[in-house]
N, C-alpha and C positions, 0 to 999 in steps of 0.2 A: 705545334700546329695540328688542329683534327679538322680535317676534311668530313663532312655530314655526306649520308646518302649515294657512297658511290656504288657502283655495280659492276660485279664481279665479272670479268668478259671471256677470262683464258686460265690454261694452267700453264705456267712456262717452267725456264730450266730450274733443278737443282730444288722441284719439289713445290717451289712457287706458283699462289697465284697470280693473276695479273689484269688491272684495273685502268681507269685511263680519269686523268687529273688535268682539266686544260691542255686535252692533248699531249700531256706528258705521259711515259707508263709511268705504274707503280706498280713494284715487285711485293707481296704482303703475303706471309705464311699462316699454313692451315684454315685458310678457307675455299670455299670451291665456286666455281663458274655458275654465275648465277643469285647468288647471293647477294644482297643489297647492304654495305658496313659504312660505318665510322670509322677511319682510317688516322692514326696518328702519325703523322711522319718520323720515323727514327733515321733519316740519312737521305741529304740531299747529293744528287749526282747529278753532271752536265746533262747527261742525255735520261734521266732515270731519277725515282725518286725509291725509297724504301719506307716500309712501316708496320703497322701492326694496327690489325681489327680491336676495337675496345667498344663497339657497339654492333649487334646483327639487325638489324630491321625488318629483314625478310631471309625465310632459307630456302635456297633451292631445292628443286626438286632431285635435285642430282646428291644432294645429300643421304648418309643414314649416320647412324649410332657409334662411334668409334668403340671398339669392343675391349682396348686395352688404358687401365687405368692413367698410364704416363703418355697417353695421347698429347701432344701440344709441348712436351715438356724435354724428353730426352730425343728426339728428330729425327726418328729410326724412320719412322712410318707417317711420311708429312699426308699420303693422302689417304690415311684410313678414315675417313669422315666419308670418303667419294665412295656411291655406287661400281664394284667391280666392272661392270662393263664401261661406266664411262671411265675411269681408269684408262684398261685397253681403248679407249677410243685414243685421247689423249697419248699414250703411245705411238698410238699409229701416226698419231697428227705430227709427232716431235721428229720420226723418222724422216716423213715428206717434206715436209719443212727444212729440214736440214740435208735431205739430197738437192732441193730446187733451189734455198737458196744460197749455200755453202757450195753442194757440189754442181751446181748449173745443170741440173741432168732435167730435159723438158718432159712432162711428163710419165717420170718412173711408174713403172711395173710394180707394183707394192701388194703382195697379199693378203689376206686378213691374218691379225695379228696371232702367237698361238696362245691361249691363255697357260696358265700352269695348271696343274692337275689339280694343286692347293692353293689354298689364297693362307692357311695358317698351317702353322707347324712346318714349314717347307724348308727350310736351309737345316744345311748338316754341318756348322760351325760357327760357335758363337763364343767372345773373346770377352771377358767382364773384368772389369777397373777394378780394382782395391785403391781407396782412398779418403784420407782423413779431413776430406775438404767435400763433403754432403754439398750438395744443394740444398738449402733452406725455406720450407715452405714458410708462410705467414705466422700460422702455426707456433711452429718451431720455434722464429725468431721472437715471440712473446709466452714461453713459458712460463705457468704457472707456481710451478714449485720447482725447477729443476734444470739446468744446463741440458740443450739437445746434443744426444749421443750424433759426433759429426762425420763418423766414419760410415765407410760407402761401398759396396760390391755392384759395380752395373753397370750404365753406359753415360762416356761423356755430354756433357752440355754444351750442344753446339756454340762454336764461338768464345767459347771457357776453354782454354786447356788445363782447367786446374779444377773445374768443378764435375763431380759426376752424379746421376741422380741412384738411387738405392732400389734396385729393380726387386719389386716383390714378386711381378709377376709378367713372363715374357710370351709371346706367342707366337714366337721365329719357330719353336725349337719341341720336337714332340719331347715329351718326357723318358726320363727322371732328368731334363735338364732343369729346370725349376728347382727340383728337390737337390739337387746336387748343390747348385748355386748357393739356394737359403742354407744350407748343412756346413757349409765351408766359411760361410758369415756367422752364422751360430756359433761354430768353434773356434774362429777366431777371437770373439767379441769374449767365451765363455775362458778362453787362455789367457785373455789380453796381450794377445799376438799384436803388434804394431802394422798401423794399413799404410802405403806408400804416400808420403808428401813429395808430390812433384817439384813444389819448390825450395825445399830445402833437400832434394835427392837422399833423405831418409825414410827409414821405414822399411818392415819385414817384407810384407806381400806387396805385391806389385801386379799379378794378372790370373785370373783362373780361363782356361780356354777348356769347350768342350765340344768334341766332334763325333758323331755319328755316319750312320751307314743304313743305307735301305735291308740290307745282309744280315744286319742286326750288332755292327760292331759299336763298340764305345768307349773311347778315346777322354782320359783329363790330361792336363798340363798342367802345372802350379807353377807359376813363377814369382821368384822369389831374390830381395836382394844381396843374401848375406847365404852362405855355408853355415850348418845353423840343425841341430841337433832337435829342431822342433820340427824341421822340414816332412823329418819318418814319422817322428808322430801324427802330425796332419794327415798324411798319407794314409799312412797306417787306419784312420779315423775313416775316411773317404772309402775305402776300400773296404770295410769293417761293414758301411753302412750301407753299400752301394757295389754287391758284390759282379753285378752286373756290368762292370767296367772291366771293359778287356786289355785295355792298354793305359798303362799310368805312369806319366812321366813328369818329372820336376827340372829348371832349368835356373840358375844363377844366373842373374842382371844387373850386374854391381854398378852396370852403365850410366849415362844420364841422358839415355833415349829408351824409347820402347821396341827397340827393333832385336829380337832373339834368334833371327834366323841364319846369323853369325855365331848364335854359340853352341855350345853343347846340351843336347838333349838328352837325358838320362834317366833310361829306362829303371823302374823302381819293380814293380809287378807285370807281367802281362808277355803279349808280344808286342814287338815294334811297331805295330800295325794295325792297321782294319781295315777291313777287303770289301768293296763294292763291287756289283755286279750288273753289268749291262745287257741288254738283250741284243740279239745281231742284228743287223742292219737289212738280212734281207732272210725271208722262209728260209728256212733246214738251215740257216748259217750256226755257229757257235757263239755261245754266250762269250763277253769277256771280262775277265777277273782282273782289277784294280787292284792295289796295295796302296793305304793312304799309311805314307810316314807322319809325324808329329810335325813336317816341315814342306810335306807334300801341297801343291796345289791341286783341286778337284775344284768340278763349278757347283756352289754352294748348294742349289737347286737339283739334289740327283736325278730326280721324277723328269724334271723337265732338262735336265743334260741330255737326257736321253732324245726326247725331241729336237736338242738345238742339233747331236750329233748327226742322228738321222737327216733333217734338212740338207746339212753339208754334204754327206754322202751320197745324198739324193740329185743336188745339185749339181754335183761333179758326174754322175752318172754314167760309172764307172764301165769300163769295157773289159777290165782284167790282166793287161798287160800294160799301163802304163807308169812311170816313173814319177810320184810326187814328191814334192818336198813341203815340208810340214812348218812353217815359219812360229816362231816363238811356241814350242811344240809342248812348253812347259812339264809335265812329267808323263806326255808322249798318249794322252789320254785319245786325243784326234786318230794320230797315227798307228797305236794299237789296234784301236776298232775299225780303221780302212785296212788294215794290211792282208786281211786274207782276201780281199778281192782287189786289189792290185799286184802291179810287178813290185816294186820297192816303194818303200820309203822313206826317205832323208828327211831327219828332222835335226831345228835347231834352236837351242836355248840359253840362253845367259845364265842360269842358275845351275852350277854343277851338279847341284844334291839332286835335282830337278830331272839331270837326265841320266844321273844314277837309280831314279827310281823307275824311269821311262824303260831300262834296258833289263830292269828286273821284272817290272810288268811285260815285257817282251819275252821276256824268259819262262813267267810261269805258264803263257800261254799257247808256248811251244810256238809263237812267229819266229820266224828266220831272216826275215825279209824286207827287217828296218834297221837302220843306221843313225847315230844321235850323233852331235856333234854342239862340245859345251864351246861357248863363247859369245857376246853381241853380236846379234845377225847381222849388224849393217856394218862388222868386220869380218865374218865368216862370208858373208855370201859376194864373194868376189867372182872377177870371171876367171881367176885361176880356176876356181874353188868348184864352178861350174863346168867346167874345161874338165877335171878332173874325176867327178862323182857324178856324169852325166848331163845334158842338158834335161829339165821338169817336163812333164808333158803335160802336167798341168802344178797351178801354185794353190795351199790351203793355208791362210795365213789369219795368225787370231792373235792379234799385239794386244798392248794393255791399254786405258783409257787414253793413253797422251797417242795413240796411232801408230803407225809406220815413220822409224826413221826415211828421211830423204834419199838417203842411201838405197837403203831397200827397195823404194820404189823406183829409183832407176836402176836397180840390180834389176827386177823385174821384168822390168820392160826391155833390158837389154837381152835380157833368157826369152822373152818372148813367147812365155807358152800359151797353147789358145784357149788355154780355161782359166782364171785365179776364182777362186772361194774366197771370200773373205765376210768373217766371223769378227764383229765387232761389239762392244759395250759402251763403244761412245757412236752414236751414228753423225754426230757434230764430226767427229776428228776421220771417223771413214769417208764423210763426203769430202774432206780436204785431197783425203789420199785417191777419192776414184776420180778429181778433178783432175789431179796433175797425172792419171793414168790416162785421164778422156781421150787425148790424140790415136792411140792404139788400142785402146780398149772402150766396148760400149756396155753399161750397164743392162744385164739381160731380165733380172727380176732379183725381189729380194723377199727375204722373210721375218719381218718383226717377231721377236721371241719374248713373254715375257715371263724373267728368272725372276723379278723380285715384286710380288706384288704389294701395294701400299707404300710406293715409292715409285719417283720419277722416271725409276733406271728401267732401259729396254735393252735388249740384243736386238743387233740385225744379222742375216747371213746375207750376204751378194754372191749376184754368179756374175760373174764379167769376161766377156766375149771377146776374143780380139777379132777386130776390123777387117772386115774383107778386103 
């Protein structure tokens, strides 16, 4: 079924625009507010409908140019078509929306949003697919003299777990990540290295991952599913041609998942690592020095970590003697950079590796005056646990998109300190968690952050007050 001539009214979640059919919404991808389409319906829902533009009749003014070829296609960047500033508008609207009507909070304090320093080249890690199951343009699928080559190095097709499209050319990542990429697909194609079939759990290569540093470090990963005497050689090639790589490591995946952060990373050339570096949080402070392991978390965005950290720091406003605790402190990046202007810091994280790197970035920065503790927050942070390592004088807590266990927030509110921070990337699941804080705590202000531009995603930081 195509609906003629609807108009484009909103941007909603998960990248979505959003259009209204007899009163019904429809959710319909890569076009923007404003816009007048032919909407085919792909999926009818009780409250909602889905679909896809197959005609534009009018383009907004809020439009421009998408600057990258696989615009529309591999769903990195659903809103590079949108003018940057309404982008941030549209951010800012997703946070208020989601304190007023998720967290019932009557007219939030919301600042202007912060943009990023870069809208391209911005993230310092980027993870490309090996596989033998191409996306297939039109093209392709009517060749004229010749079977299309079906193998693949790049990112998957949303809603495909088996298809990825063949990135020639990316603009997350400042370079030589481009040249690395196409060099690794060159050599493979020119060995006839085998690229992974997800569904038949065969296949040599399985993922190239590359990460960088504002410092100037440069990190590859090869992962791979077999022990395999071709592994050095690729290596060997990569490094050969790309001597600017500081750190190279390879990882066997024999699994029938993509998750490697269970196994062994092993270092081939380089150091272990590459060292970012942040500025201090306040005049004459010291800069401080990161160590990103091959397993390490950092926030993708280093330019603007730097901004989300300072918010936080800002927010909390610090007086120098008091006791924080650093919730989901992941490799302690938060609590490094508070610890010279507080008394302690207690942090906690689920990922052991996570806060073995937290207490060596501790180390190389000469703090004394933080403490990690590996395990699930919402079974570390008990009132023994608080009974014992101080009660917080205030909480800075930055969970992952699914929010605060239940747990945690009545740990919280049972510690009762009179400041929380909290640093979120879903602000849907933080307004859940400052609703069920509202009795004791009242939302003081917050500050939209945006880490990923040409995409739906925002940070928020909150300050929340506890109740006179």
């Amino acid at each position: 079924m195509i609906y003629q001539n609807v108009e484009i009214i909103d941007a909603g979640a998960e990248g979505m625009a959003v259009g209204k059919i007899n009163d019904k919404i429809i959710f319909i991808p890569y076009v923007v507010p404003g816009d007048v389409v032919d909407v085919q319906i792909t999926r009818k829902k009780k409250k909602f409908l889905e679909g896809k533009a197959v005609h534009i009749h009018e383009y907004s003014s809020k439009r421009i140019q998408p600057h990258c070829s696989h615009f529309g296609l591999c769903g990195g960047c659903r809103w590079q078509n949108m003018q940057y500033e309404e982008q941030l508008f549209y951010k800012q609207k997703q946070v208020y929306e989601s304190l007023t009507r998720i967290g019932k909070v009557a007219h939030p304090e919301i600042l202007p949003i912060l943009p990023s320093p870069a809208t391209r080249y911005y993230r310092n890690k980027l993870d490309f697919t090996f596989s033998n199951h191409r996306w297939l343009t039109d093209d392709d699928r009517n060749p004229e003299d010749h079977a299309p080559d079906t193998n693949a190095l790049g990112f998957h097709i949303p809603q495909f777990f088996d298809k990825v499209v063949d990135i020639q050319e990316c603009f997350h990542m400042k370079d030589p990540s481009n040249a690395i990429r196409d060099a690794a697909r060159q050599y493979a194609r020119e060995n006839n290295l085998s690229f992974y079939d997800v569904r038949t759990w065969q296949g040599f290569l399985r993922n190239l991952i590359i990460r960088n540093t504002e410092a100037g470090g440069l990190m590859v990963i090869l992962v791979v599913r077999d022990e395999d005497d071709e592994i050095i050689k690729m290596l060997d090639y990569l490094a050969g041609r790309f001597p600017e790589i500081s750190s190279l490591f390879y990882v066997i995946n024999p699994k029938k998942n993509d998750t490697i952060y269970d196994l062994t990373f092993n270092l081939y050339r380089g150091k272990p690592y590459i060292t970012e570096i942040m500025p201090p949080f306040r005049a004459g402070g010291k800069e401080t020095e990161f160590r990103i392991g091959p397993a390490s978390f950092f926030q993708t965005n280093s330019l603007q970590a730097i901004n989300l950290y300072r918010t936080a720091a800002e927010f909390a406003s610090f007086g120098g003697q008091e006791h924080v605790y650093d919730l989901y402190t992941g490799t302690g990046t938060i609590a490094n950079y508070i610890a010279p202007y507080v008394r302690k810091v207690t942090g906690i994280e689920s990922v052991e590796a996570a806060i073995a790197d937290a207490e060596v970035n501790s180390q190389i920065n000469g703090i004394g005056n933080t403490m990690f503790f590996a395990g699930e927050t919402e079974k570390i942070l008990t009132t023994e646990f608080i009974e014992t390592q101080g009660r917080p004088d205030m909480i800075i807590t930055d969970p992952p998109r699914n929010g605060m266990h239940e747990k945690v927030v009545r740990s919280i509110l049972e510690a009762r300190p009179p400041k929380v921070v909290y640093v979120s990337c879903n602000p849907a699941t933080q307004a859940r968690d400052i609703a069920l804080m509202s009795d004791l705590y009242i939302l003081e202000k917050c500050q939209p952050v945006d880490m990923f531009p040409h995409t739906h995603h925002v940070e928020n930081v909150a300050l929340l007050k506890v109740r006179d």
